[in-house]
PyMOL CGO cylinders between C-alpha atoms (Angstrom):
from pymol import cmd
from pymol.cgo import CYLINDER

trace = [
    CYLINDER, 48.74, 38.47, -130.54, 51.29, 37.41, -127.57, 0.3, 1, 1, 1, 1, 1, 1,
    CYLINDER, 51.29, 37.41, -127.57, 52.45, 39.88, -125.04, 0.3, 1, 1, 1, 1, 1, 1,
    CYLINDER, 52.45, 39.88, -125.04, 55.52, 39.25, -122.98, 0.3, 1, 1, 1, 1, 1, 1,
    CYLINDER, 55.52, 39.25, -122.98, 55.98, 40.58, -119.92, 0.3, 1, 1, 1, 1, 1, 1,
    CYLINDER, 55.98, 40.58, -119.92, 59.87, 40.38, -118.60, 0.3, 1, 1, 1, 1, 1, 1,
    CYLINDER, 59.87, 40.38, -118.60, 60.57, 41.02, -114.83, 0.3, 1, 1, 1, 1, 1, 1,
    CYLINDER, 60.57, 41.02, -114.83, 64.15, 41.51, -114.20, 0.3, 1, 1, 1, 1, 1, 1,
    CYLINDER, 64.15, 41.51, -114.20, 65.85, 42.53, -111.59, 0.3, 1, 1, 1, 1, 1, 1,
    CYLINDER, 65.85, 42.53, -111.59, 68.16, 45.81, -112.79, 0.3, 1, 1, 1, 1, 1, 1,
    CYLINDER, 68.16, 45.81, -112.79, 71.11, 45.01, -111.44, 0.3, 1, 1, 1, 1, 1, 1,
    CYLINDER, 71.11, 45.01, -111.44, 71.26, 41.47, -112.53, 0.3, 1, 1, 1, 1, 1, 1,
    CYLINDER, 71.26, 41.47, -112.53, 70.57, 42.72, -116.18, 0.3, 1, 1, 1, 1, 1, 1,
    CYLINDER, 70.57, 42.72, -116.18, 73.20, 45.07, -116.14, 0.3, 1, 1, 1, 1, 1, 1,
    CYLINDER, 73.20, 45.07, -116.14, 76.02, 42.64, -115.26, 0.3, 1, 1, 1, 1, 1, 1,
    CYLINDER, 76.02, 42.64, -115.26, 74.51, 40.03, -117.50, 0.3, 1, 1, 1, 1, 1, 1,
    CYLINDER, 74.51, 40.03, -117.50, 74.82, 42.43, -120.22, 0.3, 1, 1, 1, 1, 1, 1,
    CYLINDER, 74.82, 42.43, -120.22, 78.66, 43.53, -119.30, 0.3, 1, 1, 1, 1, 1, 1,
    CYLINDER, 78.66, 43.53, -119.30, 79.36, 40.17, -118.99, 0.3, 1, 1, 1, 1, 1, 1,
    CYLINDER, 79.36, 40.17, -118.99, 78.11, 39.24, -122.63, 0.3, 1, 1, 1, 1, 1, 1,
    CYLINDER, 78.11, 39.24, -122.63, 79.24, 42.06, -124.59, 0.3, 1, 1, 1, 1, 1, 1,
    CYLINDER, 79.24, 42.06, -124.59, 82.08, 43.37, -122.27, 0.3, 1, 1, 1, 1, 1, 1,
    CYLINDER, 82.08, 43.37, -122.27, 80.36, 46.81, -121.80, 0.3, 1, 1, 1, 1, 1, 1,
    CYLINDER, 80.36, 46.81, -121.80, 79.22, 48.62, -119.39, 0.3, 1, 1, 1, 1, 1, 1,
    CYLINDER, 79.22, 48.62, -119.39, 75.41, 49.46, -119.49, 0.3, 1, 1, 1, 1, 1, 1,
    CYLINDER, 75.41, 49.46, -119.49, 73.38, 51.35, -116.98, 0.3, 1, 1, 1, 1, 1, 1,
    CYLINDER, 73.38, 51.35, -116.98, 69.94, 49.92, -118.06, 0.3, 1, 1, 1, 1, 1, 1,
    CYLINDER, 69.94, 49.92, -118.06, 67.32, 51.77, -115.41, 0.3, 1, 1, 1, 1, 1, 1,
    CYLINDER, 67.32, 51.77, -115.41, 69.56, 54.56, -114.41, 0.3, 1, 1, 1, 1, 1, 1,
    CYLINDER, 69.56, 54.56, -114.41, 69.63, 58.04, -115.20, 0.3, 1, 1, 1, 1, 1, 1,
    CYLINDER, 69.63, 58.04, -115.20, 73.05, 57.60, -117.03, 0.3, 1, 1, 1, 1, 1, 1,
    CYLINDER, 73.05, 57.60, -117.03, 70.93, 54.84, -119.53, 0.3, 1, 1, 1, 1, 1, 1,
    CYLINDER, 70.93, 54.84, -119.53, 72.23, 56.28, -123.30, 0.3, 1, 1, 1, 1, 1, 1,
    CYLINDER, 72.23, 56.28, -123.30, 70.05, 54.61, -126.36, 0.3, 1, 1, 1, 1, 1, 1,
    CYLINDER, 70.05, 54.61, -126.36, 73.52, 52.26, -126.95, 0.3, 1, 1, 1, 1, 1, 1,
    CYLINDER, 73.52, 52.26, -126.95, 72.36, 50.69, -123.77, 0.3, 1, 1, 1, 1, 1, 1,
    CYLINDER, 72.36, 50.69, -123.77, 68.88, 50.34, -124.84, 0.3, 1, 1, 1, 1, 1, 1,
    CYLINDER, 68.88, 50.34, -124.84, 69.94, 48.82, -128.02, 0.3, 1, 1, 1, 1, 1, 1,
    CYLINDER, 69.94, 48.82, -128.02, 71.82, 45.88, -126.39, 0.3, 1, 1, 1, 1, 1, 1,
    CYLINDER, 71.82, 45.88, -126.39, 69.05, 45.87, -123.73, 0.3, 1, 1, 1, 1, 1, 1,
    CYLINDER, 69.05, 45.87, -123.73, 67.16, 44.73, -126.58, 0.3, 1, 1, 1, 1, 1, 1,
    CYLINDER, 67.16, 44.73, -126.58, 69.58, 42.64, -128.07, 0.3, 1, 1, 1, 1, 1, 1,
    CYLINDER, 69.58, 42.64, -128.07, 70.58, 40.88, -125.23, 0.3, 1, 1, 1, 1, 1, 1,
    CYLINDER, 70.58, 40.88, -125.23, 66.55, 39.66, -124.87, 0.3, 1, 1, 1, 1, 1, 1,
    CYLINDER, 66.55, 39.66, -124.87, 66.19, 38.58, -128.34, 0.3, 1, 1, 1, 1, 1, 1,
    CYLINDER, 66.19, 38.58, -128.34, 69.42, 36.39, -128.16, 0.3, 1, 1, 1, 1, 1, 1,
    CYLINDER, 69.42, 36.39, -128.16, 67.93, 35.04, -124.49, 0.3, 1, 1, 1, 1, 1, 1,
    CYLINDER, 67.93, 35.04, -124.49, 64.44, 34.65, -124.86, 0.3, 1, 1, 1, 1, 1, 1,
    CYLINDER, 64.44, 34.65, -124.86, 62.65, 32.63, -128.13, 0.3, 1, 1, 1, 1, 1, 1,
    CYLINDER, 62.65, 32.63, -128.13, 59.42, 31.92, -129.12, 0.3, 1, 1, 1, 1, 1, 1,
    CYLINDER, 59.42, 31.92, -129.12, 58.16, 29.49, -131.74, 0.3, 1, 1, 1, 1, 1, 1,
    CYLINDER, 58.16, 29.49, -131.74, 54.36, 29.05, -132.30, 0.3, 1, 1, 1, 1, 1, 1,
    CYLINDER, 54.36, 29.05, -132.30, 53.32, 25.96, -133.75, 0.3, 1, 1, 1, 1, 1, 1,
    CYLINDER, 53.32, 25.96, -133.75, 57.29, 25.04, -134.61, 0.3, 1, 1, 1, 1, 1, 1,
    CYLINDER, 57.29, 25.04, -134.61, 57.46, 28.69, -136.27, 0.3, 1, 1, 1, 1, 1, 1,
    CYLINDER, 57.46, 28.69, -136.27, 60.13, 31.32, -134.90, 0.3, 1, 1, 1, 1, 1, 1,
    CYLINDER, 60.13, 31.32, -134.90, 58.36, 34.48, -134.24, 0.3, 1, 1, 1, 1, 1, 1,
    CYLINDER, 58.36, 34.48, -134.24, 59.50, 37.79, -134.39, 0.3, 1, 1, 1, 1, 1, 1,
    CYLINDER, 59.50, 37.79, -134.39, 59.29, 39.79, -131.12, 0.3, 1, 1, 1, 1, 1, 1,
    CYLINDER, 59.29, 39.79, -131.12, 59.05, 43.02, -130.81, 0.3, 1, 1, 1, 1, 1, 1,
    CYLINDER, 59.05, 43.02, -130.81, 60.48, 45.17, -128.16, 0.3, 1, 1, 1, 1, 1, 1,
    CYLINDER, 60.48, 45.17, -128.16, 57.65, 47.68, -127.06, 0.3, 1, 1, 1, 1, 1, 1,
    CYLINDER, 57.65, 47.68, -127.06, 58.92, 49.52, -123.85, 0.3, 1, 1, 1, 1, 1, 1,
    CYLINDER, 58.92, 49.52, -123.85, 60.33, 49.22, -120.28, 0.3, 1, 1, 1, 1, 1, 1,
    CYLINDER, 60.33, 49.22, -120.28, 59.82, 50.86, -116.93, 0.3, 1, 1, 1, 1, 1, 1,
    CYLINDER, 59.82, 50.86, -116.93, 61.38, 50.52, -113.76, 0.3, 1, 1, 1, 1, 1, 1,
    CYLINDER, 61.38, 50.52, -113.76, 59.59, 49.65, -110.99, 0.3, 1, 1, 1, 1, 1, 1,
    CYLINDER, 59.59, 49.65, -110.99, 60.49, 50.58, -107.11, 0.3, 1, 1, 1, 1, 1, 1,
    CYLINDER, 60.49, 50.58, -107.11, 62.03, 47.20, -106.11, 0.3, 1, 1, 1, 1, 1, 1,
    CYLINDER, 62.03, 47.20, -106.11, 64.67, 47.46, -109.06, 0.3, 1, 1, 1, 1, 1, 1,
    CYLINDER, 64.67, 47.46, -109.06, 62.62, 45.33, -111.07, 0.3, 1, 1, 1, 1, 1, 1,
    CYLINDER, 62.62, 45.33, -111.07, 63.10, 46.45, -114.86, 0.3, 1, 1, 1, 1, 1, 1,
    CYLINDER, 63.10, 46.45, -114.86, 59.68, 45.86, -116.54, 0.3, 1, 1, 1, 1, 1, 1,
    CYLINDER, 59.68, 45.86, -116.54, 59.89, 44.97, -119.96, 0.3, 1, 1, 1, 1, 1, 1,
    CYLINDER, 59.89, 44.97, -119.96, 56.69, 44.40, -122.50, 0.3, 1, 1, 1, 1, 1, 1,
    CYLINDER, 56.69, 44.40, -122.50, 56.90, 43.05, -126.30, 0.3, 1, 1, 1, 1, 1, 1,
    CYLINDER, 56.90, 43.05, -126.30, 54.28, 41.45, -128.49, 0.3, 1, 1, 1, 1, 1, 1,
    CYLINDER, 54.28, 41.45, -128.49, 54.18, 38.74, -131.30, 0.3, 1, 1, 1, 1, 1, 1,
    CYLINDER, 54.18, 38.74, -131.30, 51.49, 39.68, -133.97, 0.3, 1, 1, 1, 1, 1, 1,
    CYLINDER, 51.49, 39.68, -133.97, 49.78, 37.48, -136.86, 0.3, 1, 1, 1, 1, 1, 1,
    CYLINDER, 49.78, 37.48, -136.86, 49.13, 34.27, -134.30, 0.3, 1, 1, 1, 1, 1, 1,
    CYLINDER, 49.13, 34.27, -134.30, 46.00, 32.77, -135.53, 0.3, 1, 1, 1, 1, 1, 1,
    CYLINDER, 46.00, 32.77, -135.53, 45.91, 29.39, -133.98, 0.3, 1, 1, 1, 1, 1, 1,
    CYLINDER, 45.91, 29.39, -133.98, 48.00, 28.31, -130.62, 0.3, 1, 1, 1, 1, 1, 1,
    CYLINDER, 48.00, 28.31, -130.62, 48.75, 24.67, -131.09, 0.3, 1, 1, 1, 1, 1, 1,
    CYLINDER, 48.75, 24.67, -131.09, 52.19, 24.42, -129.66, 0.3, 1, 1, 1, 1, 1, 1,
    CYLINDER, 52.19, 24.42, -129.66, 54.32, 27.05, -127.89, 0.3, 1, 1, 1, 1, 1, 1,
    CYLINDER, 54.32, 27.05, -127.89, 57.83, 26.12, -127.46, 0.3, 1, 1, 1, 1, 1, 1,
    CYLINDER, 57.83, 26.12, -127.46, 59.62, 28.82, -124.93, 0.3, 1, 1, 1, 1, 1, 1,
    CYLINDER, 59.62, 28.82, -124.93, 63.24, 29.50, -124.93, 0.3, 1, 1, 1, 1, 1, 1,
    CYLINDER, 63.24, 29.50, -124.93, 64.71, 31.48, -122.11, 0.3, 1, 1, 1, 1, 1, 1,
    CYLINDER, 64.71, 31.48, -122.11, 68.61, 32.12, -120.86, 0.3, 1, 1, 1, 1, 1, 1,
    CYLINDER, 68.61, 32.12, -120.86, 68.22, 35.50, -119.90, 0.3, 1, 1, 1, 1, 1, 1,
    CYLINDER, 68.22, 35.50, -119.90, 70.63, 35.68, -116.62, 0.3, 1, 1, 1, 1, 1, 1,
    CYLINDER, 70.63, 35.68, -116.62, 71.47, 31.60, -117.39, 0.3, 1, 1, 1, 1, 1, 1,
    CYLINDER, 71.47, 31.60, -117.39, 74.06, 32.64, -119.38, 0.3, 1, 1, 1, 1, 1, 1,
    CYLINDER, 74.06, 32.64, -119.38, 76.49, 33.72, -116.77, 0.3, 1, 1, 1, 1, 1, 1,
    CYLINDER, 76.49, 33.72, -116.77, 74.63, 32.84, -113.60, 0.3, 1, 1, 1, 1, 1, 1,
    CYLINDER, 74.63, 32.84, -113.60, 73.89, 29.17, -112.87, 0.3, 1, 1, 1, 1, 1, 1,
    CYLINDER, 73.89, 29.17, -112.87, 71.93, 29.96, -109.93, 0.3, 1, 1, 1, 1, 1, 1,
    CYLINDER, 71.93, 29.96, -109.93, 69.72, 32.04, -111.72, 0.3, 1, 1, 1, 1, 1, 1,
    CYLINDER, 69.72, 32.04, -111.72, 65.91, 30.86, -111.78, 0.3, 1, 1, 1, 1, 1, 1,
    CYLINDER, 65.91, 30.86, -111.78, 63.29, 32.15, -114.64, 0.3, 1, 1, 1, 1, 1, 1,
    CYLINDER, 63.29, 32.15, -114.64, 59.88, 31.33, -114.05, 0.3, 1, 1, 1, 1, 1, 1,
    CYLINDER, 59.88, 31.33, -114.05, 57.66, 32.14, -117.66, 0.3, 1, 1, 1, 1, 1, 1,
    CYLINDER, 57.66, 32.14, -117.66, 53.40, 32.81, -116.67, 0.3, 1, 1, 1, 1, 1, 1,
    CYLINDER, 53.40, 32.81, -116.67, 51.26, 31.55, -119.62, 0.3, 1, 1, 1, 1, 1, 1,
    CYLINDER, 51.26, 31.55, -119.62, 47.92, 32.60, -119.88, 0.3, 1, 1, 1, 1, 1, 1,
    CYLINDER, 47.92, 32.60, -119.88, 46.43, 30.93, -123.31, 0.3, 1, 1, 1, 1, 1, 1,
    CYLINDER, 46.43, 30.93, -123.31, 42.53, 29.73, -123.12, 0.3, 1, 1, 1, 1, 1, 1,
    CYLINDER, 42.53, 29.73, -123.12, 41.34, 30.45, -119.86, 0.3, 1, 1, 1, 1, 1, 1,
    CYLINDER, 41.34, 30.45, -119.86, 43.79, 28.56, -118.39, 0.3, 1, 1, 1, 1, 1, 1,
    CYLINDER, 43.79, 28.56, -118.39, 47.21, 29.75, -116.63, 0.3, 1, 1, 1, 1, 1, 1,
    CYLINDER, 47.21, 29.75, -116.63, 50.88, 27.85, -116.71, 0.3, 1, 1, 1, 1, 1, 1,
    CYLINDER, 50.88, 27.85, -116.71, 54.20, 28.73, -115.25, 0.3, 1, 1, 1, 1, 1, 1,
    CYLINDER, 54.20, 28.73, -115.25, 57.20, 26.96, -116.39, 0.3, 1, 1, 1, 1, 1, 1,
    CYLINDER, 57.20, 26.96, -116.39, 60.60, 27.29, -114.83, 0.3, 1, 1, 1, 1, 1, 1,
    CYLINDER, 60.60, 27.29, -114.83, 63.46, 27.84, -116.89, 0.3, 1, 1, 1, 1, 1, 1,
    CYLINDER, 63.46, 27.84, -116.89, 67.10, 27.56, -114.97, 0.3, 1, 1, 1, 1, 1, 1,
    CYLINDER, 67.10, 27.56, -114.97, 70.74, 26.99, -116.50, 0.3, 1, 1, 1, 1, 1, 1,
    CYLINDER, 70.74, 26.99, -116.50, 69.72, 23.32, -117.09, 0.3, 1, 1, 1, 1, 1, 1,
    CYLINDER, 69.72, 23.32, -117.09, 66.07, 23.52, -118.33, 0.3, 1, 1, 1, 1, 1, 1,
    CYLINDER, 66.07, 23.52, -118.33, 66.01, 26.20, -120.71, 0.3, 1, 1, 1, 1, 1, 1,
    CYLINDER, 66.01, 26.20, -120.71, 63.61, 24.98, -123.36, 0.3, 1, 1, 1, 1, 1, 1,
    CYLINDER, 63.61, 24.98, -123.36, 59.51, 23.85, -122.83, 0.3, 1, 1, 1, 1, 1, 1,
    CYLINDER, 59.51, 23.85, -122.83, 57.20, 23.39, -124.72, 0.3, 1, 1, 1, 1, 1, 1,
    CYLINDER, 57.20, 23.39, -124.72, 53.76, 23.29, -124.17, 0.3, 1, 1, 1, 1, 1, 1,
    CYLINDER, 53.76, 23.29, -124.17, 50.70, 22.13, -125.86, 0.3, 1, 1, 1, 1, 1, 1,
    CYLINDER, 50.70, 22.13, -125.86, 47.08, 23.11, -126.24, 0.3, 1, 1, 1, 1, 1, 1,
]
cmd.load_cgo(trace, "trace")
């Protein structure tokens, strides 16, 4: 299995989302409504990409909390990886609309930790083990 681990600043995400689908979300807030979760997680899986070994993977959305620096906290999975040979990371979350945006991506695979930084002209790696 893969976990992801998203750390996004709140407001950011809110008026990356408005600016994508031209509605108003209040992701983090007590206002959120499920419609907001829903492109919450749309907006990820049209941002951020995985492929395993040159195979899209599926990833699945598990939950989100907010933390006290108005950092939404979002975790998903990818099941059924048997063998990491390649790991090929595609992230625009924020890129989108926001060329000063920075992503950095922690990889822990093996014992061994890498961060890659994704920005609005790097926004594919990928990485071998």
């Amino acid at each position: 299995m893969v976990q992801i681990t998203s750390r996004i600043f709140v407001d950011d995400l809110n008026n990356g989302i408005e600016k994508k689908y031209h509605k108003k979300t209040f992701i983090g807030t007590e206002k959120e409504t499920q419609a907001d979760l829903d492109l919450l997680k749309r907006y990820l899986s049209e941002n951020f990409s995985i492929k395993i070994n040159g195979q899209p993977k599926t990833i699945v959305f598990l939950s989100k909390e907010l933390e006290a620096d108005d950092v939404l906290v979002c975790y998903s999975k990818i099941t059924g990886v048997e063998k990491l040979k390649t790991l090929e990371i595609t992230n625009t979350i924020l890129t989108d609309w926001n060329a000063e945006q920075q992503n950095i991506t922690h990889i822990s695979a093996f014992g061994t930790k890498r961060s890659v930084l994704f920005t609005e002209s790097s926004r594919k790696e990928v990485l071998k083990y």
